[in-house]
Backbone as CSV, one residue per row, in Angstrom:
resi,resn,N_x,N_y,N_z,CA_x,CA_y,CA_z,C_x,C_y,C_z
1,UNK,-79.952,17.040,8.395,-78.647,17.455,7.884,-78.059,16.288,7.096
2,UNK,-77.512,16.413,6.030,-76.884,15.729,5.048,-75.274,15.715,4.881
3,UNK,-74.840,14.283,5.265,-73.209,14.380,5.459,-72.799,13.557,4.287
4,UNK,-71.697,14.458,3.700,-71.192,13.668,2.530,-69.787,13.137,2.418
5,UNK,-69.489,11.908,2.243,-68.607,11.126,2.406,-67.612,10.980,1.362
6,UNK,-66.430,11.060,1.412,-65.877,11.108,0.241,-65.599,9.082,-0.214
7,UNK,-64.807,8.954,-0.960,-64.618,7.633,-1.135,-62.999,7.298,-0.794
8,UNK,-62.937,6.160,-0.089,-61.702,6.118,0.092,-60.241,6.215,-0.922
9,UNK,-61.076,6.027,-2.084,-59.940,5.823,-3.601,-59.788,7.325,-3.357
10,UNK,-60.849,8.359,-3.303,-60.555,10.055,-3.663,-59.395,10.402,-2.677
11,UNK,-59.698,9.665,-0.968,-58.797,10.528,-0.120,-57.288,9.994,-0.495
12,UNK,-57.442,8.758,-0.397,-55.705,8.328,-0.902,-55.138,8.806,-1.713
13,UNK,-56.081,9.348,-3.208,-55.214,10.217,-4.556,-55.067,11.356,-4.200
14,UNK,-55.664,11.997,-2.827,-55.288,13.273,-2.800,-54.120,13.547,-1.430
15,UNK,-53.859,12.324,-0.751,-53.214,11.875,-0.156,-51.585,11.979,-1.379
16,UNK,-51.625,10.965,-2.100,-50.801,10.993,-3.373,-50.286,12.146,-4.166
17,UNK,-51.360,13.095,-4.016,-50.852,13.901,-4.711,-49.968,14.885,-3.815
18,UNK,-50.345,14.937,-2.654,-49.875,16.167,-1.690,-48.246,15.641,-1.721
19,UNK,-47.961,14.471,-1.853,-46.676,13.849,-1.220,-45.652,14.143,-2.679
20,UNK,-46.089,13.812,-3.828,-45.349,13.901,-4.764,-44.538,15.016,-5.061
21,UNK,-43.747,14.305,-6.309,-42.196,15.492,-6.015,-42.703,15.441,-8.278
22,UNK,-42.778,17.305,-8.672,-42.810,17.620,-10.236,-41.730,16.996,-10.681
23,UNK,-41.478,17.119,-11.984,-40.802,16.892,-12.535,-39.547,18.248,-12.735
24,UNK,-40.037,19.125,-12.402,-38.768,20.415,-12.027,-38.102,19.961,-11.073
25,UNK,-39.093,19.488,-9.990,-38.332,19.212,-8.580,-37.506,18.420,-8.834
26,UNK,-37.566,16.800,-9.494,-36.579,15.910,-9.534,-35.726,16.654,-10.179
27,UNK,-35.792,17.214,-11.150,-34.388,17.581,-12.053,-33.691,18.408,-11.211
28,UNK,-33.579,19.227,-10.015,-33.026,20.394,-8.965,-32.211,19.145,-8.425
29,UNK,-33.341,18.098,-7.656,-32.738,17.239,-7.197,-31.785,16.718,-7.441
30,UNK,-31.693,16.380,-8.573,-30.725,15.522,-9.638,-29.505,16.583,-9.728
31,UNK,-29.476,17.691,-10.228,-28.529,18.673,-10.032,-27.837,18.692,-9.106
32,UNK,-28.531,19.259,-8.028,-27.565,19.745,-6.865,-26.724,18.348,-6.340
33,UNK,-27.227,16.998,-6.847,-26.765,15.742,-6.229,-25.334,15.591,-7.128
34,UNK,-25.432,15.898,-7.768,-24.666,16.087,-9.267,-23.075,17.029,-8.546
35,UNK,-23.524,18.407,-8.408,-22.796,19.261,-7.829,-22.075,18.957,-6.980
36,UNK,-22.449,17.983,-5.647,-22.293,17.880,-4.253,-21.238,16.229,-4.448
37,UNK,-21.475,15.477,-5.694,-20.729,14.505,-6.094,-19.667,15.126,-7.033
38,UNK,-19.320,16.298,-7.246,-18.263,16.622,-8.475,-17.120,17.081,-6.953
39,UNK,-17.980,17.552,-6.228,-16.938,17.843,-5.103,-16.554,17.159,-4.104
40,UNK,-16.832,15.886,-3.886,-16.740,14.653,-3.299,-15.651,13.914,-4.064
41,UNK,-15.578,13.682,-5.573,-15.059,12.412,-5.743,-13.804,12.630,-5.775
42,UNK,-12.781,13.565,-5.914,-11.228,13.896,-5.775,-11.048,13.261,-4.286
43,UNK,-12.213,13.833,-3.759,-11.483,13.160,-1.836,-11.746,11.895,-1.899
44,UNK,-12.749,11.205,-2.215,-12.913,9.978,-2.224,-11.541,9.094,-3.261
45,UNK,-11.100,9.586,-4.445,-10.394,9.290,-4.752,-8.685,9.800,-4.200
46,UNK,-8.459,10.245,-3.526,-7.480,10.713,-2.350,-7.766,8.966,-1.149
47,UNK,-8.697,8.927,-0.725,-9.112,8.366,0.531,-8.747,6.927,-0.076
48,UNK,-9.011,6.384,-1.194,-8.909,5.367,-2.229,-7.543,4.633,-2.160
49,UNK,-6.845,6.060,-2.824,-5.219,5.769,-3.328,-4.546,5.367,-1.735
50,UNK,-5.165,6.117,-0.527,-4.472,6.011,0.457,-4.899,5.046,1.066
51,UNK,-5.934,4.104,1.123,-6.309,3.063,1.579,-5.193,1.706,0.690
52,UNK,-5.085,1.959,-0.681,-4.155,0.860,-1.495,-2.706,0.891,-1.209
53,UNK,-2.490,2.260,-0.860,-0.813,2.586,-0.148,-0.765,1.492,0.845
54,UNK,-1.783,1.898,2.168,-1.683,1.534,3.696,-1.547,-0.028,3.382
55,UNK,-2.661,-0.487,2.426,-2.365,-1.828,2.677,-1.181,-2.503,1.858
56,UNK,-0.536,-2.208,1.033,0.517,-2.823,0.988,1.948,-2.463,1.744
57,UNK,1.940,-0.927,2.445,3.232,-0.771,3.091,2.854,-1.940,4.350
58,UNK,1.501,-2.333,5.001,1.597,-3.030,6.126,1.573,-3.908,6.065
59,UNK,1.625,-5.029,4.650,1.680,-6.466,4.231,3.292,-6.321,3.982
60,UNK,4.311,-5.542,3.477,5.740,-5.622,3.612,6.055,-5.404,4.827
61,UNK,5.197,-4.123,6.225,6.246,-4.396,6.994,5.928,-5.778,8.042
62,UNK,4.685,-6.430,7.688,3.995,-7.575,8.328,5.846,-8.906,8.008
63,UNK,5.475,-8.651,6.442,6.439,-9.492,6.063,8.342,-9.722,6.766
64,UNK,8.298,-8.234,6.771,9.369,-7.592,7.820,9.813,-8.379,8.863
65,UNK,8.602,-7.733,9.663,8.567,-8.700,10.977,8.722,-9.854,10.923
66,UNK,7.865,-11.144,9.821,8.467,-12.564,9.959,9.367,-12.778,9.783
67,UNK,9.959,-12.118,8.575,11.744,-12.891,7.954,12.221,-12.625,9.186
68,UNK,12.752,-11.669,10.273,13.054,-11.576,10.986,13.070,-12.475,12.262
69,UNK,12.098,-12.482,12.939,11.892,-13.770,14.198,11.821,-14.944,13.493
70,UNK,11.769,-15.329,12.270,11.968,-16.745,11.720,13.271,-16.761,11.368
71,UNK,14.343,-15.954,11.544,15.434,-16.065,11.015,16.072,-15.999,12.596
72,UNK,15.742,-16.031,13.357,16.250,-15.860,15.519,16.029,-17.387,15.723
73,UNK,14.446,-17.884,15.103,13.937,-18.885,15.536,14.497,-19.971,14.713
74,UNK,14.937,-20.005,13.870,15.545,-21.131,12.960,17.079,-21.444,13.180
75,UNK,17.460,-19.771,13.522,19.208,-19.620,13.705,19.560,-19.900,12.012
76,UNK,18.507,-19.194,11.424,18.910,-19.253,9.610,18.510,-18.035,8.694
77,UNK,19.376,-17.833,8.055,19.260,-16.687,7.227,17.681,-16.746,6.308
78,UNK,17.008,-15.519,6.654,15.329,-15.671,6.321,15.847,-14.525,4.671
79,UNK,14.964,-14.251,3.782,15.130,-12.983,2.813,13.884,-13.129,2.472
80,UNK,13.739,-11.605,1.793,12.520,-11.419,0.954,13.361,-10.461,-0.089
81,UNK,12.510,-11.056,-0.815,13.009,-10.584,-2.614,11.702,-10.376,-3.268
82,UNK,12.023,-9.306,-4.298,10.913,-8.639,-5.253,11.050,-10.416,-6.051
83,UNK,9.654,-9.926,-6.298,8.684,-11.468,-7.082,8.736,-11.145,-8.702
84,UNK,9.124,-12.183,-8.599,9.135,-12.060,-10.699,7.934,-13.396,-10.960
85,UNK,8.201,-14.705,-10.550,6.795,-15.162,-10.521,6.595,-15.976,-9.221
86,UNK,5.756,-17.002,-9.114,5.236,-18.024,-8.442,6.310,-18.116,-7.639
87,UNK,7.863,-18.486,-8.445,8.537,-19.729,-7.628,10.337,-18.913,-7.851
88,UNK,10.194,-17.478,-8.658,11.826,-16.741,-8.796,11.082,-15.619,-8.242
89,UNK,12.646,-15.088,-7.830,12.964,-13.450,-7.594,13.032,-12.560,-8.444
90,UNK,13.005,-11.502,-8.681,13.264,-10.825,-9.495,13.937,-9.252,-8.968
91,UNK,13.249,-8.630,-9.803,14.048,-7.043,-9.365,12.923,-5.857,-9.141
92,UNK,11.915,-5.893,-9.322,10.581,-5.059,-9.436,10.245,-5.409,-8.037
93,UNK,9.949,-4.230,-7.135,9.076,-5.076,-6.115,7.577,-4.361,-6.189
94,UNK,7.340,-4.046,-6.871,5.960,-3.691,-7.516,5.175,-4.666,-7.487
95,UNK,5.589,-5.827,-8.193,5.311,-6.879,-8.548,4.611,-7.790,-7.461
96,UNK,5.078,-7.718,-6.376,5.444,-8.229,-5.139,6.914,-8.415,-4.843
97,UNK,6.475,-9.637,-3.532,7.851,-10.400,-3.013,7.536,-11.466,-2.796
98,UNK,8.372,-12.082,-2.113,9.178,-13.537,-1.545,9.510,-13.704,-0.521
99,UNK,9.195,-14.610,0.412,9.653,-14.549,1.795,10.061,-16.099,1.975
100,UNK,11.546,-16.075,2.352,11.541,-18.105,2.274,12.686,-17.614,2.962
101,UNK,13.316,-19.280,3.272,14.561,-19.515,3.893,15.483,-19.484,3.574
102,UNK,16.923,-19.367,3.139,17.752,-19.328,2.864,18.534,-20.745,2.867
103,UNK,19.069,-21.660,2.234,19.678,-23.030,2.105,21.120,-23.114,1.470
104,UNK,20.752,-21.973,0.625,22.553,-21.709,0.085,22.932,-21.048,-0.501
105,UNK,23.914,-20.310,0.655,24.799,-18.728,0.936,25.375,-18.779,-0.644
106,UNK,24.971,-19.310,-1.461,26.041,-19.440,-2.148,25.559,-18.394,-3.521
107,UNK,24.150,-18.369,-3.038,23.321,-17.493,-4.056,22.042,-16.865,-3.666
108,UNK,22.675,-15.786,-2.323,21.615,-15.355,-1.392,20.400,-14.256,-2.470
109,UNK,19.622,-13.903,-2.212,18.769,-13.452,-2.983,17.891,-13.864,-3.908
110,UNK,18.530,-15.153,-3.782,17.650,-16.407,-5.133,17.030,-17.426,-4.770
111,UNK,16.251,-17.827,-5.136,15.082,-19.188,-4.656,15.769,-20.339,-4.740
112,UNK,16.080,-21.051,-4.077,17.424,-22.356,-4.542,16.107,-23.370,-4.229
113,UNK,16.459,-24.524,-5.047,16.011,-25.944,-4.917,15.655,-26.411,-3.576
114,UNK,16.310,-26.507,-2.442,15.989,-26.328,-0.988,15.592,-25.586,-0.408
115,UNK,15.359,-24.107,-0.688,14.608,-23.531,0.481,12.733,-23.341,0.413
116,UNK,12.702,-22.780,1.768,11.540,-23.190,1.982,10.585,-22.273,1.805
117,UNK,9.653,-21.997,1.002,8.486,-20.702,0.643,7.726,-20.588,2.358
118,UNK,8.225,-19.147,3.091,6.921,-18.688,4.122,5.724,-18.085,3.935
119,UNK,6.438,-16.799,2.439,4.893,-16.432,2.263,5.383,-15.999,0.640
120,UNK,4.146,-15.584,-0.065,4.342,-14.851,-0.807,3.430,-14.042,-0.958
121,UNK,3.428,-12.158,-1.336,2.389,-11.545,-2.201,2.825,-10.947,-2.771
122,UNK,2.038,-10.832,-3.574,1.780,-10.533,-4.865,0.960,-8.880,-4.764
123,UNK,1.435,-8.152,-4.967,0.708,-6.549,-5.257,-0.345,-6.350,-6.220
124,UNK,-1.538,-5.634,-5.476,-2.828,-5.724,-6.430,-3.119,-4.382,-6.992
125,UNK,-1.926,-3.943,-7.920,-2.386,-2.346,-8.077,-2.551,-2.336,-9.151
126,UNK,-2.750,-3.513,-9.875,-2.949,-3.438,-11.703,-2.103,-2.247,-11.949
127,UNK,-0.900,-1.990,-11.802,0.332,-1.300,-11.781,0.644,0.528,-11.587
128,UNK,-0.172,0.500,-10.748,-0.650,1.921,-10.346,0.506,1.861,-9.530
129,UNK,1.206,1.597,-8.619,1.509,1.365,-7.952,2.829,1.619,-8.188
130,UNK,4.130,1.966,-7.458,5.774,1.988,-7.921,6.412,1.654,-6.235
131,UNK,7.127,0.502,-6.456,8.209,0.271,-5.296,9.200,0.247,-5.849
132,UNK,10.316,0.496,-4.924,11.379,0.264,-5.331,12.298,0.403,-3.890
133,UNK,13.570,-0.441,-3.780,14.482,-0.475,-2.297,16.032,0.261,-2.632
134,UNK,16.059,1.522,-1.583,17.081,1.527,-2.074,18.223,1.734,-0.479
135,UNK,19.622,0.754,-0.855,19.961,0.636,0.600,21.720,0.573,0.130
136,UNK,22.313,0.825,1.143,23.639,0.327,1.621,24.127,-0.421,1.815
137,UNK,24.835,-1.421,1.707,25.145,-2.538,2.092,27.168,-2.882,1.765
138,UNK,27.476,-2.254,2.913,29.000,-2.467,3.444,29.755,-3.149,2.996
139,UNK,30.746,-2.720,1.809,30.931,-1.961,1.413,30.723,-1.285,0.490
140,UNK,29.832,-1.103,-0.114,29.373,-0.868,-1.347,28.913,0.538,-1.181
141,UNK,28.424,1.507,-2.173,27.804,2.362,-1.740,26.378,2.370,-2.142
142,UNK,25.710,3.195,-1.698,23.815,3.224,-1.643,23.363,2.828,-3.098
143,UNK,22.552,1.806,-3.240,22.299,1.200,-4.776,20.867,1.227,-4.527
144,UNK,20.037,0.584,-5.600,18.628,-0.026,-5.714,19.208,-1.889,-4.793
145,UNK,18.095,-2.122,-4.687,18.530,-3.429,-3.674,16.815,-4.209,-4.688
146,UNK,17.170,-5.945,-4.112,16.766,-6.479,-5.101,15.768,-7.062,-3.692
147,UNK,16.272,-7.275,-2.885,16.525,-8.826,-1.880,16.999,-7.702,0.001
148,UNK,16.449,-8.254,1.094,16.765,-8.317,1.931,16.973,-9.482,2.673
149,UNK,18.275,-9.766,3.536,18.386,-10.873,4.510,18.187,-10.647,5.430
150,UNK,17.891,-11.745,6.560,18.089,-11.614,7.849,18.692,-12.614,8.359
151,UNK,20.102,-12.737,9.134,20.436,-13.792,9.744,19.766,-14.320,10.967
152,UNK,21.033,-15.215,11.415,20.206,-15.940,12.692,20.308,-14.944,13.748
153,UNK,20.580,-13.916,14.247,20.641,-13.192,15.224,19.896,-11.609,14.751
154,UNK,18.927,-11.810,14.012,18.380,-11.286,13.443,18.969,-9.622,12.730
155,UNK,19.932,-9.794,12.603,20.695,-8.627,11.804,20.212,-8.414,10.098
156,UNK,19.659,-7.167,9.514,19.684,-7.134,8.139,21.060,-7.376,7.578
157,UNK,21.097,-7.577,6.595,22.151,-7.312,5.220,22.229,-5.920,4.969
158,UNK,21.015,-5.238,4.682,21.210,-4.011,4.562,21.820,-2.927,5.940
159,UNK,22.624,-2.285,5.568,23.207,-1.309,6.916,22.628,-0.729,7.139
160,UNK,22.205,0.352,5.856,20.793,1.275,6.497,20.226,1.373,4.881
161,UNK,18.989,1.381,4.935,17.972,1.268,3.744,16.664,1.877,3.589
162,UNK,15.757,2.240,2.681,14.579,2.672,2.715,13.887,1.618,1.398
163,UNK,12.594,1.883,1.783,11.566,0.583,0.773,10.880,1.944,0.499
164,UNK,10.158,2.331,-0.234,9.527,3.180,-1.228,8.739,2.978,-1.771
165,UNK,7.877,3.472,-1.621,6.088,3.001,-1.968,5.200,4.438,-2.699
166,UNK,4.833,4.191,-4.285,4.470,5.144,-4.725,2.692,5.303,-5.668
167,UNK,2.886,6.254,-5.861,1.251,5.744,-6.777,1.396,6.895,-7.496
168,UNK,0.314,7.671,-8.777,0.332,7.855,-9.170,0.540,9.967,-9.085
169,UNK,0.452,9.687,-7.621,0.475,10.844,-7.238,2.094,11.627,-7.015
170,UNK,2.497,12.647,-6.372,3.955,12.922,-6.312,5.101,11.872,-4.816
171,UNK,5.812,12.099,-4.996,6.545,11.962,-4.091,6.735,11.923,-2.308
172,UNK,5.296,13.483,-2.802,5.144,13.920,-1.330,3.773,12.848,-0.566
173,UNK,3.173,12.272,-1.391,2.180,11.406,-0.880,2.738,9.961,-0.787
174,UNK,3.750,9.870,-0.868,4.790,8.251,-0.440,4.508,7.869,0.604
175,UNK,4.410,6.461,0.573,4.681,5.717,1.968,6.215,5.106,2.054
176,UNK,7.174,5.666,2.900,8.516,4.699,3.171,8.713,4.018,4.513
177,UNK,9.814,2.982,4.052,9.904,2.327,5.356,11.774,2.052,5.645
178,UNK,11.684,3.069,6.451,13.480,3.025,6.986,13.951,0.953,7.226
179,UNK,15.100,0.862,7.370,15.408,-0.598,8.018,17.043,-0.185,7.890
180,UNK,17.319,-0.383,9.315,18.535,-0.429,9.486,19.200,-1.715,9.568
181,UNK,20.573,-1.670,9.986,21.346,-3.411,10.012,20.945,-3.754,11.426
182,UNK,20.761,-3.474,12.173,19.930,-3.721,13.768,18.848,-5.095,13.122
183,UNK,18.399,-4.912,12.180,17.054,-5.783,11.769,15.734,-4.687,11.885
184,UNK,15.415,-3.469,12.370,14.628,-3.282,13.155,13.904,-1.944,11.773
185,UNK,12.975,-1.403,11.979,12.278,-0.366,10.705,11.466,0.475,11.320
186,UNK,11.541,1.353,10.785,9.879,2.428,11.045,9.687,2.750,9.830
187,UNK,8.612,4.048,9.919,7.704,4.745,8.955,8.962,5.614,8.579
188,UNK,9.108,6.530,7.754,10.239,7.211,6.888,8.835,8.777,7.324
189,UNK,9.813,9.353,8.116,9.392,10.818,8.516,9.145,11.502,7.230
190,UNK,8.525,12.389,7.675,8.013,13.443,7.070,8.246,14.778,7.518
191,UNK,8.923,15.891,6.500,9.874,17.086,6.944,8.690,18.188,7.662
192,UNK,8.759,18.874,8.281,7.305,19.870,8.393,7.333,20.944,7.538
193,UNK,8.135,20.958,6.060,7.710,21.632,5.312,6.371,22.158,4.648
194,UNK,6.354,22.738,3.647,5.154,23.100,3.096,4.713,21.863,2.198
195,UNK,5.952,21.632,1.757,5.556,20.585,0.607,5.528,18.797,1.119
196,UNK,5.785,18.712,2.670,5.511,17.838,3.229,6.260,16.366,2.823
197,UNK,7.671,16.800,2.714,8.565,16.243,1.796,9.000,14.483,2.296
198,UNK,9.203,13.483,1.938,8.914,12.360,3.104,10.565,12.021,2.759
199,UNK,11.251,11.624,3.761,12.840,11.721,3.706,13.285,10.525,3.875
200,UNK,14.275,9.811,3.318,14.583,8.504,3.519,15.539,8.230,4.443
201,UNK,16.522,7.020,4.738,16.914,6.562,5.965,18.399,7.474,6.104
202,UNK,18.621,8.165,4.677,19.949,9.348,5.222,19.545,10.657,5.209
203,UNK,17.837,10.481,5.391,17.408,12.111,5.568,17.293,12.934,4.518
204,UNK,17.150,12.373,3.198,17.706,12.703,1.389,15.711,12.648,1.293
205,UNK,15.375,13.359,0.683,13.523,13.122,0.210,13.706,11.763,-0.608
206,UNK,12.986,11.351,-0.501,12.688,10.324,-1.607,12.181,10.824,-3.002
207,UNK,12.687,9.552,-3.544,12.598,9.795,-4.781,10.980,8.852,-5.477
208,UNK,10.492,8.577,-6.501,9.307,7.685,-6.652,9.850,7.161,-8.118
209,UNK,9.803,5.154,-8.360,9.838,5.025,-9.290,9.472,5.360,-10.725
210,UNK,10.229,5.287,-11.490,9.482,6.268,-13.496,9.289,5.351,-14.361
């Protein structure tokens, strides 16, 4: 009896061939991958915008929290102010802020020659992004606000206020942050409407910078 052997080069190419994918096949492939990414990237870009929200409402209310216990712990008026550059305040808090000490009442909201820089940031939304503060402050009535204080017993300046955090989306996808004259803040509720309306610190929807 006569046994015939194939060669190992034959079994591997036919090995090779069994495994391979036509050239119809890749292109299906390529399609349906196509399809399954056209319906993916709105959420991914949803998941995106809301990841760039989260992190800057929790670097202001981080900031929050210090002016505050550094203003108990010093027995000195702490502020944060929208950032115009490096070393002034400005009026945008888009931009960022400012977090320093206070040295003289005499021009609260402003960077004076003596006080002392705690932190600063700076907002990374290549300007996607819209803040804006808008608060009370006794006696005055409800304005845009530039600047928050905190004294030594940790009381705001503002009586009652909201910070406002926007992107390119509506109103209803805002992040806010209440702060009363207590010193103290939360998250800015959300109505259980349909349209999921997010309400500021007198219960009014918010509005989003233009």
């Amino acid at each position: 009896m006569v046994i015939h052997h194939e060669s190992n080069d034959r079994v591997m190419q036919r090995r090779g061939d069994d495994c391979g994918f036509t050239l119809v096949e890749l292109l299906i492939i390529v399609a349906v991958v196509a399809i399954l990414m056209s319906f993916a990237a709105p959420g991914f870009s949803g998941l995106t915008a809301d990841i760039r929200q989260t992190r800057e409402y929790n670097a202001f209310a981080a900031d929050l929290r210090l002016a505050r216990l550094e203003a108990i712990k010093r027995g000195s008026s702490v502020t944060i102010c929208a950032r115009a550059s490096a070393t002034a305040c400005g009026t945008d808090w888009s931009v960022g802020w400012h977090t320093f000490v206070e040295s003289d009442a005499l021009t609260p909201g402003a960077i004076a020659a003596g006080d002392e820089h705690l932190r600063t940031h700076e907002v990374s939304s290549n300007g996607t992004l819209g803040i804006r503060a808008i608060a009370i402050v006794r006696p005055a009535a409800s304005a845009q606000r530039a600047f928050i204080s905190f004294d030594a017993r940790g009381r705001a300046d503002w009586t009652v206020g909201t910070w406002v955090l926007c992107d390119s989306r509506s109103a209803s996808e805002a992040l806010a942050l209440v702060i009363n004259g207590a010193g103290s803040s939360r998250l800015a509720v959300t109505t259980s409407t349909s349209t999921d309306t997010v309400v500021d610190a007198l219960g009014v929807p918010v509005t989003c910078p233009t």
